[in-house]
C-alpha positions in Angstrom: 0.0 0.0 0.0 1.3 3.5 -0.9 1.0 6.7 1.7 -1.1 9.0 -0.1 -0.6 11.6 1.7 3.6 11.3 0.9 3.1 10.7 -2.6 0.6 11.9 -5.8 -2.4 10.1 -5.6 -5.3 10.3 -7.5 -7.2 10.3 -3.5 -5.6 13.4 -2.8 -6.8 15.0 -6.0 -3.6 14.7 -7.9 -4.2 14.3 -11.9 -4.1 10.8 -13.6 -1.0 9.8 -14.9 0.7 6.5 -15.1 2.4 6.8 -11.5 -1.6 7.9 -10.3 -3.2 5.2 -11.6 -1.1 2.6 -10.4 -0.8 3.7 -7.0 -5.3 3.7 -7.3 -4.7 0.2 -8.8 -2.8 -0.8 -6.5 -5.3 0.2 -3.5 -8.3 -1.1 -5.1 -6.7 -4.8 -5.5 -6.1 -3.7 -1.4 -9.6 -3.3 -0.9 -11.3 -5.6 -3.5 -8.6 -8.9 -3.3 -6.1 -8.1 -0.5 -5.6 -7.4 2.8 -8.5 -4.5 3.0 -11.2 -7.4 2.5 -10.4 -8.4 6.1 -11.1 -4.9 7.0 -14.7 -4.3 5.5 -15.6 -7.5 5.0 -16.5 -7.3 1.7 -14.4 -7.3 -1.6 -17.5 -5.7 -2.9 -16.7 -2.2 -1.6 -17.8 1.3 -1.8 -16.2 3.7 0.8 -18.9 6.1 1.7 -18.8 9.6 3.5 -21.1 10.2 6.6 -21.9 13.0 8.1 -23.8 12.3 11.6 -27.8 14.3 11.2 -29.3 14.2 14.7 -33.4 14.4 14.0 -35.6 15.8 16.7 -39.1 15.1 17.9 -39.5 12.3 18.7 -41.5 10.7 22.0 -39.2 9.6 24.6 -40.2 6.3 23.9 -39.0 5.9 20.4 -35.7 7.9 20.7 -32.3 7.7 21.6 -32.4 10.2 23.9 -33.9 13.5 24.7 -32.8 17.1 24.3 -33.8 20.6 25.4 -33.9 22.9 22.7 -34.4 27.1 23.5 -34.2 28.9 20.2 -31.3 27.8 18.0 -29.4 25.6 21.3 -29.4 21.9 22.4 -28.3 20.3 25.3 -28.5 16.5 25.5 -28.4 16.1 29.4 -30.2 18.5 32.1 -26.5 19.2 33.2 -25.0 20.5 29.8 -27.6 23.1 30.2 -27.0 23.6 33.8 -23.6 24.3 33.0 -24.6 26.6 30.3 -27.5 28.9 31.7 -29.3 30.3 34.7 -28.7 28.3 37.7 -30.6 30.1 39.8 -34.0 29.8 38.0 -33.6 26.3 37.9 -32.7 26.1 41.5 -36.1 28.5 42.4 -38.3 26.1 40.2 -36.9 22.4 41.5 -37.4 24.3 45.1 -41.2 25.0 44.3 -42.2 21.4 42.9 -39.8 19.2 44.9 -37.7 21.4 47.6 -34.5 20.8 46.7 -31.7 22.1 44.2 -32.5 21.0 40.2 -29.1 18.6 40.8 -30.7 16.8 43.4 -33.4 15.9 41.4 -33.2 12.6 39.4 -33.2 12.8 35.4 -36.6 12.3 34.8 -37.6 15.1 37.2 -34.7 17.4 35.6 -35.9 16.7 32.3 -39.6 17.6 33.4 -38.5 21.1 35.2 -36.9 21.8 32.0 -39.9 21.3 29.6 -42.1 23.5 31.7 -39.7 26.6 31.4 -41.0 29.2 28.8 -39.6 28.4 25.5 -38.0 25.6 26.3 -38.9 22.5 24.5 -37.8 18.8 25.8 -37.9 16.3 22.9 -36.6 13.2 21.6 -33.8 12.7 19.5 -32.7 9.8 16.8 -29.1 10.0 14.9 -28.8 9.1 11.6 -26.1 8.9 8.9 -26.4 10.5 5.8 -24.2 10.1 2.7 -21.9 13.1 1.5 -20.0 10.8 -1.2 -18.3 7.6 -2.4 -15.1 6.5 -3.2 -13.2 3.6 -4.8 -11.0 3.4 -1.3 -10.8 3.9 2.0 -8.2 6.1 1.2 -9.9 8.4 -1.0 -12.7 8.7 1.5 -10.1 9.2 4.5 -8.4 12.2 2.5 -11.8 13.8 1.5 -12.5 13.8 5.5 -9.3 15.5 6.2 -9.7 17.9 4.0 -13.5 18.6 4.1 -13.6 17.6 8.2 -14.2 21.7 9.1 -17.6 21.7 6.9 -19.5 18.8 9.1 -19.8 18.2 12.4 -19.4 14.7 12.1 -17.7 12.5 9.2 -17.1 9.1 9.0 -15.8 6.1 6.5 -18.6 3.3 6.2 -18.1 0.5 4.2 -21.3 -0.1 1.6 -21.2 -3.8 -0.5 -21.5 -3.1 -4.4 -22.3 -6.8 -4.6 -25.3 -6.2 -6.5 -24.2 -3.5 -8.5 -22.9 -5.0 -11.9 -21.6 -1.9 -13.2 -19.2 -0.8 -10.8 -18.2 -4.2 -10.0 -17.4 -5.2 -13.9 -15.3 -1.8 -13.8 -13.7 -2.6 -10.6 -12.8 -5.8 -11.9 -11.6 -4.7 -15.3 -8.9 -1.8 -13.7 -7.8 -5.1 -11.2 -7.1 -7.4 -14.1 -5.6 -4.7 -16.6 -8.6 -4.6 -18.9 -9.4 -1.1 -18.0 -5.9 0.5 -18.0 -3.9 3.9 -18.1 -3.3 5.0 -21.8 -1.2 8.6 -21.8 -2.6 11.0 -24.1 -1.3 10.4 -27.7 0.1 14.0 -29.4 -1.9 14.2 -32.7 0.2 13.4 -35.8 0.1 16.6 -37.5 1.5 18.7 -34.1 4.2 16.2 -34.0 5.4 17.0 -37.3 5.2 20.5 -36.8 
């Protein structure tokens, strides 16, 4: 395997040439017939990009977990938005429903004072992954994370079997076996002469 980040590479966004394309050949076999299969489990692969989504509203009974949302902010446990916000109105409420400070309450009850504050809104939460792209190999979809990384929250490389996908896999399998090869670009014969 070849360091893509040392050398040209066609992951990093380097043009094809016949140094390029071997170094992508030589990945692919990787990832399709060497070492990689143990990896991913699948010599079938296409490396997708994922950024995390987190979907709210949901009941509490059919999500992941609950959030309190005010305006544009989320907090995914009663003591994030402790942390964060006015102690001391949280304190005044817990006192007037249970008599005691909102961190001596238990979770449930936390989460309750904080869905009767005014604009406060407690709701469940489900994450999900959604696909930004797809690559050949993992190294392709590692170096589009490194360099795209400050645009998502979240990214990360998940493995997706192309078994059923007889296109990709017949040109997958034609660049392993040479079919599908490099050929530079041939000079036109009457530039040459001139």
């Amino acid at each position: 395997m070849s360091d893509t980040q040392a050398s040209p590479s066609l992951a990093t966004g380097h043009p094809i040439a016949a140094d390029t394309w071997q170094d992508f050949v030589t990945r692919l076999r990787h990832h399709c017939n060497g070492q990689g299969v143990k990896w991913h489990h699948t010599a079938c692969a296409l490396f997708t990009v994922q950024q995390k989504r987190i979907d709210y509203g949901y009941e509490a009974d059919y999500a992941e977990g609950l959030a309190v949302c005010l305006e544009d902010n989320r907090w995914f446990h009663p003591e994030e938005y402790w942390a964060d916000l006015d102690e001391d109105e949280l304190n005044r409420v817990a006192q007037a429903r249970s008599e005691c400070d909102f961190l001596e309450l238990d979770t449930d009850d936390q989460w309750e004072v904080l869905g009767e504050l005014d604009d406060h809104t407690v709701t469940g939460w489900n994450k999900r992954w959604e696909i930004v792209n797809s690559h050949f190999t993992k190294e392709a979809a590692e170096a589009f994370i490194r360099r795209k990384q400050h645009d998502y929250p979240e990214l990360r490389v998940y493995v997706e079997s192309q078994y059923y996908a007889w296109e990709f896999e017949a040109i997958k399998a034609a660049i392993i076996d040479g079919t599908l090869a490099y050929q530079p670009k041939s000079v036109p014969t009457e530039t040459a002469a001139a």
